[in-house]
C-alpha positions as CSV (number, residue, x, y, z in Angstrom):
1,X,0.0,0.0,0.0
2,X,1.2,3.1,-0.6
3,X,-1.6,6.0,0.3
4,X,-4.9,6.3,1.7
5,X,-7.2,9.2,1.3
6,X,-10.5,10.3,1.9
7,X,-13.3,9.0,-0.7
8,X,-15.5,12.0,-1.4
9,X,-18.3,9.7,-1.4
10,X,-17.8,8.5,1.8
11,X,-14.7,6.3,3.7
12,X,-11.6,5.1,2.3
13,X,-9.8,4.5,-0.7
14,X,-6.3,3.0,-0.6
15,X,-3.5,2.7,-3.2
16,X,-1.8,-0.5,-3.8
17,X,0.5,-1.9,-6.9
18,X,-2.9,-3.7,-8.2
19,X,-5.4,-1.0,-8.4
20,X,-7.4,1.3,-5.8
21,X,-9.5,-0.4,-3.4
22,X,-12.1,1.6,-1.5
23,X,-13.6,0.1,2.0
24,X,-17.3,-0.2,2.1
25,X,-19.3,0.1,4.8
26,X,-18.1,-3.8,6.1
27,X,-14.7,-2.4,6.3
28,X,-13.8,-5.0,3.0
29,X,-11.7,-3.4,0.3
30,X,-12.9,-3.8,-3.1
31,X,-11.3,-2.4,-6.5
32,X,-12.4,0.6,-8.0
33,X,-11.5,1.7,-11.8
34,X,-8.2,0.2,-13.4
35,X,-5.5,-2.4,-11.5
36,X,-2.8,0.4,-11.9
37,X,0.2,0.7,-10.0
38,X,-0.8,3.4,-7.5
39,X,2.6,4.9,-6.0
40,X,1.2,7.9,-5.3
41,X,-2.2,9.0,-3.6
42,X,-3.8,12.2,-2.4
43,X,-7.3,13.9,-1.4
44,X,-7.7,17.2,-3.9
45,X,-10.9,19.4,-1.6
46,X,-14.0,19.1,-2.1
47,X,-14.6,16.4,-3.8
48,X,-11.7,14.8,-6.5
49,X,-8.6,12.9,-5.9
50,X,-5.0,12.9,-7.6
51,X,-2.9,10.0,-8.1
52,X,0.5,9.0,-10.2
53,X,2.3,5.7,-10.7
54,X,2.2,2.7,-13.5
55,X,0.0,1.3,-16.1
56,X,-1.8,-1.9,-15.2
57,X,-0.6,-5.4,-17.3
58,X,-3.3,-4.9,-19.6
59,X,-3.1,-1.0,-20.2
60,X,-1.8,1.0,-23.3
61,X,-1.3,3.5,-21.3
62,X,2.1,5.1,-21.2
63,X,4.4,4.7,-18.6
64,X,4.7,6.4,-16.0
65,X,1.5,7.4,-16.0
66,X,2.3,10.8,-15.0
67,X,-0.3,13.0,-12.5
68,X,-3.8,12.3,-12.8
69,X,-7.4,13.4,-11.6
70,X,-10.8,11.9,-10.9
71,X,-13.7,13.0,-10.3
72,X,-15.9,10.0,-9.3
73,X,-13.6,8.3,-6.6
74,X,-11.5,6.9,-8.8
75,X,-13.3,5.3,-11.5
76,X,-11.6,7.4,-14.3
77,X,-8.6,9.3,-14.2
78,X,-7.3,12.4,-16.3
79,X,-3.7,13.3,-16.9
80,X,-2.5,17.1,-15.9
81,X,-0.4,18.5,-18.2
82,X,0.7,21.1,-16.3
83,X,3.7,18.9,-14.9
84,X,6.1,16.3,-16.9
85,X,4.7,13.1,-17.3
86,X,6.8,10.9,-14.1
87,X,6.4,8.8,-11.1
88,X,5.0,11.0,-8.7
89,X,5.3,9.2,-5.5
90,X,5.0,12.0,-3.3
91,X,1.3,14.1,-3.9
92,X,0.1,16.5,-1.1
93,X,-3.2,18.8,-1.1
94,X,-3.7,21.2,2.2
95,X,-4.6,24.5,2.8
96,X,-5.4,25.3,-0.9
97,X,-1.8,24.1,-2.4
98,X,-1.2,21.2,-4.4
99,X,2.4,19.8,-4.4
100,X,3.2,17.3,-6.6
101,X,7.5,15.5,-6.3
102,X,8.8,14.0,-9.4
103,X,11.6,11.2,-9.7
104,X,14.0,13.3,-9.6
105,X,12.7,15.5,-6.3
106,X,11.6,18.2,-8.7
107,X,9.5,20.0,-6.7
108,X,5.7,21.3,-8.3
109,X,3.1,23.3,-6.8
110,X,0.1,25.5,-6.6
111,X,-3.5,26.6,-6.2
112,X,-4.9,24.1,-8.4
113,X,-3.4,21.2,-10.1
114,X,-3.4,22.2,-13.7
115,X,-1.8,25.6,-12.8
116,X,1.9,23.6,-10.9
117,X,4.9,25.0,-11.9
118,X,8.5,23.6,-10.6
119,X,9.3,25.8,-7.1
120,X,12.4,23.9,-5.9
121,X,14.0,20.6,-5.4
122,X,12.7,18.5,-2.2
123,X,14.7,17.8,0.6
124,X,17.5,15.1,-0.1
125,X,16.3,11.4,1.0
126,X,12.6,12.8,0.6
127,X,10.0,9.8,2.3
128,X,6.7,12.2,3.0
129,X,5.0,15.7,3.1
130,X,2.6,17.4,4.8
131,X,1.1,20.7,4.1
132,X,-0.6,22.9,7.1
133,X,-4.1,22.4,6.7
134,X,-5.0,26.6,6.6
135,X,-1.2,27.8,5.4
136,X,-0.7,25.6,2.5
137,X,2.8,27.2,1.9
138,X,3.7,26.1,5.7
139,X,4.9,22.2,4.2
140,X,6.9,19.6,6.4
141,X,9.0,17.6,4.3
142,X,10.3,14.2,6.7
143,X,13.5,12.1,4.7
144,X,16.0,9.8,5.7
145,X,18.1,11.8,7.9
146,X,15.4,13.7,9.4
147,X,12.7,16.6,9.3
148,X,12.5,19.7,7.1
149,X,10.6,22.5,7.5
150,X,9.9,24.8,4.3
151,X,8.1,28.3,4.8
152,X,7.6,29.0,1.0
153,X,5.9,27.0,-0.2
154,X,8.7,24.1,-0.8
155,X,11.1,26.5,-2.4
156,X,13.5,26.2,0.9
157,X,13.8,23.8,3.2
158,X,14.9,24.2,7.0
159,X,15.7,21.3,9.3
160,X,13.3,21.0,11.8
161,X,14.4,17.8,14.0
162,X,15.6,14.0,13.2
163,X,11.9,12.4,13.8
164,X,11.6,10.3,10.4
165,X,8.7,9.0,9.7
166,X,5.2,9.3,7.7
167,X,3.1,12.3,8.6
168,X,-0.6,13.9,8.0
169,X,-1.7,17.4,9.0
170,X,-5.2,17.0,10.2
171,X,-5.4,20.7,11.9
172,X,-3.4,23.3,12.6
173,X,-2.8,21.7,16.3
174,X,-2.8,18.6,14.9
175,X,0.3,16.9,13.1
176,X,0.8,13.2,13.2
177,X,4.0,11.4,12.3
178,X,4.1,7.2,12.3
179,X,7.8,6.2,12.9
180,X,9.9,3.4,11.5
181,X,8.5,1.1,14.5
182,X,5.0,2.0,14.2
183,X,5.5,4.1,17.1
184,X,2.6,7.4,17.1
185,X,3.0,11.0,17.8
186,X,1.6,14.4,17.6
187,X,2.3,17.9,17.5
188,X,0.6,20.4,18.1
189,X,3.1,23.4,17.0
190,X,4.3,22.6,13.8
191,X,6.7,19.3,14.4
192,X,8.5,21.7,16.9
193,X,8.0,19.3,19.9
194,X,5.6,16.3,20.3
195,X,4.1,13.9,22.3
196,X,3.8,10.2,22.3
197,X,0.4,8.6,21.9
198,X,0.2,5.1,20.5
199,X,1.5,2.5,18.0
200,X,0.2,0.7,15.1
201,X,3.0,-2.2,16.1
202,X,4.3,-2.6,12.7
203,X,6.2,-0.3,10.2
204,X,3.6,2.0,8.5
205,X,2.8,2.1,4.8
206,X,0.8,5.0,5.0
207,X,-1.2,7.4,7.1
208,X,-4.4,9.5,7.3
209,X,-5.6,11.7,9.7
210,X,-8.7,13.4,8.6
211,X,-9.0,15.3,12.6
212,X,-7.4,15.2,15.7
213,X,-9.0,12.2,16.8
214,X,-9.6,10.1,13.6
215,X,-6.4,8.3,11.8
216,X,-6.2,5.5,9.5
217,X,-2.8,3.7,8.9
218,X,-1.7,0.8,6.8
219,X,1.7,-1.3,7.4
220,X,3.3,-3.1,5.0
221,X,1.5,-6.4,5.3
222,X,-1.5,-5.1,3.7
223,X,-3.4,-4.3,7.3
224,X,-5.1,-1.6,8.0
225,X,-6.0,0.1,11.4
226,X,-7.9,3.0,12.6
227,X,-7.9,4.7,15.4
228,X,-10.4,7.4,17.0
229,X,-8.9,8.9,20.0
230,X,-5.9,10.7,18.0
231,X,-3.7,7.8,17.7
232,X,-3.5,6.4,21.5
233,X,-5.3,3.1,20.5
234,X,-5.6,1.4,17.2
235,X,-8.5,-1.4,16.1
């Protein structure tokens, strides 16, 4: 699995390397649209959702499949050409910005997805980003030797601490980060200090928090856990 986002119908859907699965109301995953390779997965407010990654088996599409869009939860997608057609693993959308990391950690953003342009390079040894849920310019970046902390909208990059891990703004007081371990944590200022809650007791795969009390995380044997006191217990 490699993201999770909301479904603007209602629940879950989850990117895997055979397709999008969304959860029904059972909790059981089933697929929606094409069995593409989904590396990349994001929510785009109200009511769309942005994706990147391969072709299915069966596809003529051409590979990579560059950034798309869909409008009906994932059923069908369209390619935005306002970015080069790559393997966008990375794909954030908070607080009105869109950010979009290429193979190469070219950097694109803005308002809307079909308006991106290239602000920057992402931080070396890039693994997530989160953009502030009001301030979309206020982005934390976390890679492999620590966590960055850009002002600008991702043109500069600070460093901010050495948590690594995956992260999800839910609120402005509310910033999660899932560690190597499984470990949980939230901060309340920005990733400036934080405080332990829970674990998910495996290595995550990816994380969603939709509020300050509601988070969904996947590890890398294809489980999936929620939790709905901010990350203190998991089900």
């Amino acid at each position: 699995m490699h993201g999770i986002a909301p479904r603007p119908a209602g629940g879950i859907v989850v990117g895997t390397h055979g397709g999008l699965y969304a959860a029904g109301s059972d909790g059981a995953l089933a697929r929606v649209g094409d069995p593409a390779d989904y590396m990349g997965l994001a929510a785009l407010p109200p009511a769309a959702l942005l994706s990147s990654g391969h072709p299915g088996p069966e596809s003529d599409e051409p590979n990579p499949l560059g950034l798309r869009r869909s409008d009906d939860g994932g059923a069908t997608w369209t390619r935005i050409d306002s970015v080069p057609r790559d393997d966008y693993h990375v794909i954030e959308a908070g607080g009105g910005r869109v950010y979009a990391v290429g193979s190469d950690g070219a950097t694109y953003a803005g308002a809307a997805p079909t308006a991106l342009v290239k602000v920057g390079q992402a931080p070396e040894g890039l693994i997530d980003l989160a953009a502030h849920p009001t301030r979309g310019t206020s982005v934390v970046a976390t890679t492999q030797s620590g966590m960055r902390r850009s002002g600008d909208g991702g043109r500069t990059w600070a460093a901010a601490s050495d948590r690594i891990g995956l992260v999800s703004w839910a609120s402005p007081a509310a910033l999660f980060m899932v560690d190597a371990t499984g470990g949980v944590s939230m901060s309340g200022d920005g990733g400036a200090s934080w405080s332990a809650r829970g674990s998910i007791d495996a290595p995550p795969a990816a994380l969603l928090a939709t509020s300050a009390s509601d988070l969904v995380a996947a590890d890398h044997e294809g489980r999936i856990r929620t939790s709905d006191d901010g990350g203190r217990t998991w089900s």
